[in-house]
TORGUDREN-35976 format. One record per residue (C-alpha): residue in one letter; x, y, z. Coordinates in steps of 0.05 Angstrom, whole numbers, padded with zeros to 5 digits, always signed. Each point is the difference from the previous one (the first is absolute). Example, Ala and Ser with C-alpha at 12.3 -4.5 7.8 and 13.67 -1.06 7.14 Angstrom:
<atoms>
a+00246-00090+00156
s+00027+00069-00013
</atoms>
This chain:
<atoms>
x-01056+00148-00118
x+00019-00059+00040
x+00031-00041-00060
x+00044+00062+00001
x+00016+00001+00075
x+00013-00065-00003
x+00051+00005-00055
x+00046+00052+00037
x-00016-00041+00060
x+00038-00060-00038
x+00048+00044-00037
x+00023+00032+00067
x+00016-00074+00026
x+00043-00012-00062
x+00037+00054+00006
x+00013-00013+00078
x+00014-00076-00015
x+00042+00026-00065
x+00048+00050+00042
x-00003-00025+00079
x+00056-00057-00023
x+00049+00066-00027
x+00055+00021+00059
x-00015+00076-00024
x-00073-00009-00005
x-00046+00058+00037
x-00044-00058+00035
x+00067-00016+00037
x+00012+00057+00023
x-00072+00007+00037
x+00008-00054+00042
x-00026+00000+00065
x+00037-00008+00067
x-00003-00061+00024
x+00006-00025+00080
x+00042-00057+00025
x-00047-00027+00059
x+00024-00058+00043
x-00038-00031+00055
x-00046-00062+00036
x-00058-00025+00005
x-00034-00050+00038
x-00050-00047-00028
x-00062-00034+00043
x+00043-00056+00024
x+00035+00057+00035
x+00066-00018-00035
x+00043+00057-00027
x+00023+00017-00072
x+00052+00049-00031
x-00021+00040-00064
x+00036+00038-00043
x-00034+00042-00056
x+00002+00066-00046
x-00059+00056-00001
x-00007+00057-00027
x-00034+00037+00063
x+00035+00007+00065
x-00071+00007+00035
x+00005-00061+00049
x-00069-00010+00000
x+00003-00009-00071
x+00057-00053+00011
x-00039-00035+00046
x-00047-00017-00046
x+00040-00011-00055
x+00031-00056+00046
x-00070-00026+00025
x-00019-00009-00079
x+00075-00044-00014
x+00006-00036+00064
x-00057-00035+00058
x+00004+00045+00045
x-00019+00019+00075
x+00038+00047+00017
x+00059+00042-00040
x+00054+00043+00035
x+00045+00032-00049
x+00064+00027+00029
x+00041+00029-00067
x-00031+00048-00059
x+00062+00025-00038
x+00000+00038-00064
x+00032-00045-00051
x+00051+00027-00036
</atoms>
């Protein structure tokens, strides 16, 4: 039962590495909206950076972290979230 499982498991992937490269493919047309997010941040010198990403959640809290995991830092004060188009 798993050696089966894991068979569509891998046969699923090769079909979503296969088509996602097509213009027409279905996977492209699932993608999810993504954020433009630009902001600071200060590090524990106290000097401030600018930062300038893409998420996929507009949640700022969420953005927060995901600049705390890229960048050192102390603080983080985001000032745009636009939908990118």
């Amino acid at each position: 039962m798993f050696l089966k499982r894991l068979l569509d498991i891998q046969l699923t992937t090769d079909l979503i590495c296969k088509y996602s490269d097509k213009v027409n493919s279905p996977i492209k047309d699932r993608i999810m909206t993504q954020y433009n997010v630009k902001g600071r941040y200060t590090d524990d010198r106290g000097r401030s950076h600018n930062f300038q990403l893409i998420s996929d959640l507009s949640d700022r809290r969420y953005i927060e972290q995901l600049v705390r995991a890229k960048y050192p830092a102390k603080n983080v004060y985001i000032n745009i979230v636009n939908q990118a188009l």
